[in-house]
C-alpha positions, 0 to 999 in steps of 0.5 A: 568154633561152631558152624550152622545148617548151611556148614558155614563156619561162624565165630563165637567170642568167649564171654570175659568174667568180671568178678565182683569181689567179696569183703570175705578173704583167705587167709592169704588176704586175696579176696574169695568168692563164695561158691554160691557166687561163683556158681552163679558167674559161670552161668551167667557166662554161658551165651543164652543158645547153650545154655539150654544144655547145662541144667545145673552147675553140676552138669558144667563142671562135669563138661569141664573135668570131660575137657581137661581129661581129654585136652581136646573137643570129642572126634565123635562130634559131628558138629564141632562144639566150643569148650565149655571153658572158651565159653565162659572165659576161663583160661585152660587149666591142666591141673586136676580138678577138684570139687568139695562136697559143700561146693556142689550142695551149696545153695544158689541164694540171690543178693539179700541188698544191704543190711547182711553179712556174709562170712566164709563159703556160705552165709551163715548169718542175716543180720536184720536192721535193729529198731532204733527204739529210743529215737521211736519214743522220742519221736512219739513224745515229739508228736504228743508235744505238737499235739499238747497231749500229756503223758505222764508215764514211761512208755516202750514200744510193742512192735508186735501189736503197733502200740505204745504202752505204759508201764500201768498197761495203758495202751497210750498210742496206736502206731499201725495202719491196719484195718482190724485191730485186736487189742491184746489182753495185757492192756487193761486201759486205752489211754487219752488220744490213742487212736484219735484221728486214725483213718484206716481203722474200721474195726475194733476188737478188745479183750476182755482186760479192757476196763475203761477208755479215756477221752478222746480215745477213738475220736475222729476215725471216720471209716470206723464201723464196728466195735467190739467192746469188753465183757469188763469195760467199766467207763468210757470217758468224754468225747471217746467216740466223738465224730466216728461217722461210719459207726453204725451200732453200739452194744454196750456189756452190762458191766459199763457204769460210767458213760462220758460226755460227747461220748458218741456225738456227731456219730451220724451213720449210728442207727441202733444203742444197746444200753447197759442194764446198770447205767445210771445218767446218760451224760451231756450232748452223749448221743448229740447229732447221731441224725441217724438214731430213730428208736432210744429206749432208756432203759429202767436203772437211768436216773439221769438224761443229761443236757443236749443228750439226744439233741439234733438226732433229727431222726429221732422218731420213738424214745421210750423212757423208763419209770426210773429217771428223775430228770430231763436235762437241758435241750435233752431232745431239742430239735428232734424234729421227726419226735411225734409222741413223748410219754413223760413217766411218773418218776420225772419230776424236772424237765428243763429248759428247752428239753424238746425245744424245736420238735417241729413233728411233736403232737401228742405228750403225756404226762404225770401230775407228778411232774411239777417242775417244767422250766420255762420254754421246755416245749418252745418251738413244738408249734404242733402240739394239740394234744396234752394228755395227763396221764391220771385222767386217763385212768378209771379212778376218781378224781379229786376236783383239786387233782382235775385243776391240777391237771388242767393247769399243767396242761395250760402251762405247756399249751403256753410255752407252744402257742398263747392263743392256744393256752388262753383258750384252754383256759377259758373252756376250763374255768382257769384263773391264769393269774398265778400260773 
């Protein structure tokens, strides 16, 4: 009974307890609950306005044992107060009362779901769900199957990094979804495939054991952004990079020899290449449609540009090529149509077909008496060209009337490819006899 301001009496129903019971059992078989749980049922079951006196399960069972001993509410109340014991719905127990030690300290600790055990007064044990590895791999090699991909390795599972790994340390596939990834340093290749297609990837981070990256590796990651390549990277292999169209500078470490085809194609966003200072070819369509590139420079151990390397960088405005390559490959530069100068270094002695084919800016070109072989059609479409400069005539020394007609039919044989009316006009204000040119 408890009464308000006014002393009108007013009835308070005791709170029934309806135990959930437990798989833990005595020895007697009856089914027990741990202390944690019964703490947490006499609290629960005290009406939310008395709750207010009772910090702790501590202070309840102080109230109780107070009760018991004295068979009856306090004469000192003024306000007469229901027993705790109505309250909770306990029925009255006469007997003394005795609580462990373990009881009091036990931990209050919330419902963990499925998935744990519980064994005698306490929980003594957390018994995580085990990965099933195997239907993991099974369902990895599903996936290869669909996507015609060709393992032909043994893989396990690093559930730490997100990665299926070959027993050679190949990192054969990513199954993450994080942003940053750090490429441990028990990987020493990323296989075929590993991460193509990955959408949340934006930045990658390799350890130095990382000597070569398969083709395909990291194709069609459109939010990838930067990479942070090996100190001991030796190859990456075709396509790898191949339409990675938020990636916006590749530095590569001087340790890298070998650079496959497409390797960087339709990287639109890329705007700055730092070569290697040992790379020798610069592979075919390695660098086509990066529309964005508006400086190359080919640095002194290139021997090689390969077909369409740099073909539709439409913003291609400056390449600067060493005296080292030998040849220029098929469509090399075509429609490079912000190109306004080439510098053709003595070293070239081929340039192929449709190599700067469609450079609709190209004005000026300079080159070698040295370079003998131009395929026919290398300069078609570059209808601007008015200036072919060679670059003997430009220097101080003498020249041999042999080296002047040389020069003067070298220029007319480009001057042809561009624009005929201009090529025969050359030829007349030079003497040229055109019939075995």
């Amino acid at each position: 009974m408890k009464t308000t301001d006014e002393n009108k009496p007013v009835k308070v129903k005791a709170v029934k307890v309806k135990v959930a019971k437990t798989a833990d059992k005595t020895t007697s078989g009856k089914v027990q609950e741990t202390p944690a749980e019964l703490a947490d049922i006499i609290m629960n079951a005290i009406p939310e306005d008395m709750r207010g006196k009772f910090s702790s399960i501590e202070d309840v069972m102080a109230e109780l044992s107070r009760e018991r001993e004295n068979g009856q509410q306090s004469a000192e109340s003024e306000t007469p107060q229901m027993p705790v014991a109505d309250m909770c719905g306990i029925e009255p127990d006469t007997s003394p009362l005795e609580l462990s030690e373990s009881f009091l300290k036990a931990p209050q600790i919330p419902s963990l779901g499925d998935g744990f055990e519980k064994s005698g007064s306490m929980i003594e044990d957390i018994a995580f769900p085990e990965i099933d590895r195997e239907k993991a791999v099974a369902d990895l090699k599903n996936m290869f199957k669909e996507e015609n991909i060709e393992i032909e390795e043994a893989f396990e599972i690093d559930d730490t990094n997100n990665m299926a790994v070959g027993k050679n340390s190949t990192l054969i596939k990513y199954i993450g979804s994080t942003e940053i990834i750090m490429i441990p340093d028990n990987i020493t290749s990323i296989g075929k495939y590993a991460f193509r297609g990955n959408e949340t990837v934006k930045k990658i981070i390799m350890s130095d054991s990382v000597k070569m990256i398969d083709k395909f590796a990291f194709a069609h990651c459109p939010n990838l952004e930067e990479i942070i390549f090996s100190r001991n990277l030796e190859t990456i292999g075709d396509n790898a990079f191949l339409k990675c169209q938020k990636l916006k500078e590749v530095s590569f470490p001087d340790s890298l020899k070998n650079l496959g085809k497409g390797a960087f194609g339709k990287c639109v966003t890329l705007k700055r290449v730092i070569f290697p200072k040992d790379l020798k070819k610069i592979s075919d369509l390695c660098f086509f449609s990066c529309k964005s590139l508006s400086r190359i420079m080919i640095p002194s151990s290139v021997e090689i540009i390969g077909n369409s390397a740099f073909s539709e960088c439409y913003g291609l405005k400056k390449v600067t090529i060493k005296n080292s390559v030998t040849s220029i490959g098929e469509s090399a530069f075509s429609w490079c149509k912000s190109l306004e100068e080439i510098v053709i270094p003595s070293s070239v002695r081929t340039i192929n077909s449709w190599a700067f084919y469609g450079c609709q800016s190209l004005v000026t070109v300079t080159i070698s008496l040295t370079t003998r072989d131009i395929r026919e059609d290398a300069f078609s479409g570059c209808e601007n060209i008015y200036n072919v400069k060679i670059a003997e005539f430009e220097g101080d020394e003498h020249l041999s009337p042999d080296a002047e007609r040389k020069g003067h039919r070298l220029t007319y044989k480009i001057f042809r490819q561009v624009n005929r009316q201009k090529a025969e006009r050359y030829a007349r204000e030079h003497n040229l006899n055109t019939l075995f040119i």
